[in-house]
C-alpha positions in Angstrom: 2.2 -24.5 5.7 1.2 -21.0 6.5 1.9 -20.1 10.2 0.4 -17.5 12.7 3.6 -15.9 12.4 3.5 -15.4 8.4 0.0 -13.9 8.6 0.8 -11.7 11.2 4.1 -10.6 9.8 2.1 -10.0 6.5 -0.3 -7.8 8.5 1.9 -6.0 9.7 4.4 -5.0 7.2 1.2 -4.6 4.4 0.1 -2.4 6.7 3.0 0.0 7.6 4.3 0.0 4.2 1.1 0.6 2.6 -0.1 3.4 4.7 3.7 4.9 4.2 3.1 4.9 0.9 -0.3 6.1 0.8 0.3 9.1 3.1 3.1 9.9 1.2 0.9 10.4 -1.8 -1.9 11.9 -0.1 0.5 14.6 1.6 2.2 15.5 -1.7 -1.0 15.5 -3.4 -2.4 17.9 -0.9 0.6 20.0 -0.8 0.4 20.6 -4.5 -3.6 21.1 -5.0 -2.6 23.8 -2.1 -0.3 25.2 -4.7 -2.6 25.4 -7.1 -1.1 22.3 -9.4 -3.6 19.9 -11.4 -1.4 16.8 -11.3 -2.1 16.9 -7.2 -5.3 15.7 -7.5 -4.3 12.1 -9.4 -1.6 11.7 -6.5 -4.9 12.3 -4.0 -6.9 9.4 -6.2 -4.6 7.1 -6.2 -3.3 7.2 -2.9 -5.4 4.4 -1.2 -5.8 1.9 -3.9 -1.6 1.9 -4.8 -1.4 1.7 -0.5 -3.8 -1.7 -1.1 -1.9 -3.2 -4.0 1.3 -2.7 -2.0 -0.9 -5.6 0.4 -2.0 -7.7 -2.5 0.7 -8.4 -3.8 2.7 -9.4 -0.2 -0.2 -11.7 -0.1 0.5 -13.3 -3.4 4.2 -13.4 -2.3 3.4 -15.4 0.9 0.8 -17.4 -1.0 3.4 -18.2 -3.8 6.3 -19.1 -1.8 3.7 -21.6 0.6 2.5 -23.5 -2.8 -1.3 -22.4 -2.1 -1.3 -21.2 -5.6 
């Protein structure tokens, strides 16, 4: 059964890691658009969807490993 404690856990690490990830993306992206580099502006697009999957699949984990699926 899924507890407070999963959820929240979930939550939180989702969160940290994904917006890690995603300002790490956003920040080298911006750095090289600054620069005058093309490939900076795919690191910009896809910062904030790869930061959500990051969540999705935690989810799946916690789901998986609880039987829900």
């Amino acid at each position: 059964m899924i507890t407070r404690g999963d959820i929240v856990l979930l939550g939180i690490s989702s969160g940290v890691i994904g917006g890690m990830t995603g300002g790490v993306l956003l920040g080298v992206g911006l750095d090289f658009v600054g620069n005058g580099v093309n490939i900076g502006w795919v690191l910009l697009t896809i910062g904030a969807p790869f930061s959500g999957l990051i969540g999705w699949i935690m989810a799946r984990r916690l789901a998986k490993r609880t039987g829900v699926t």
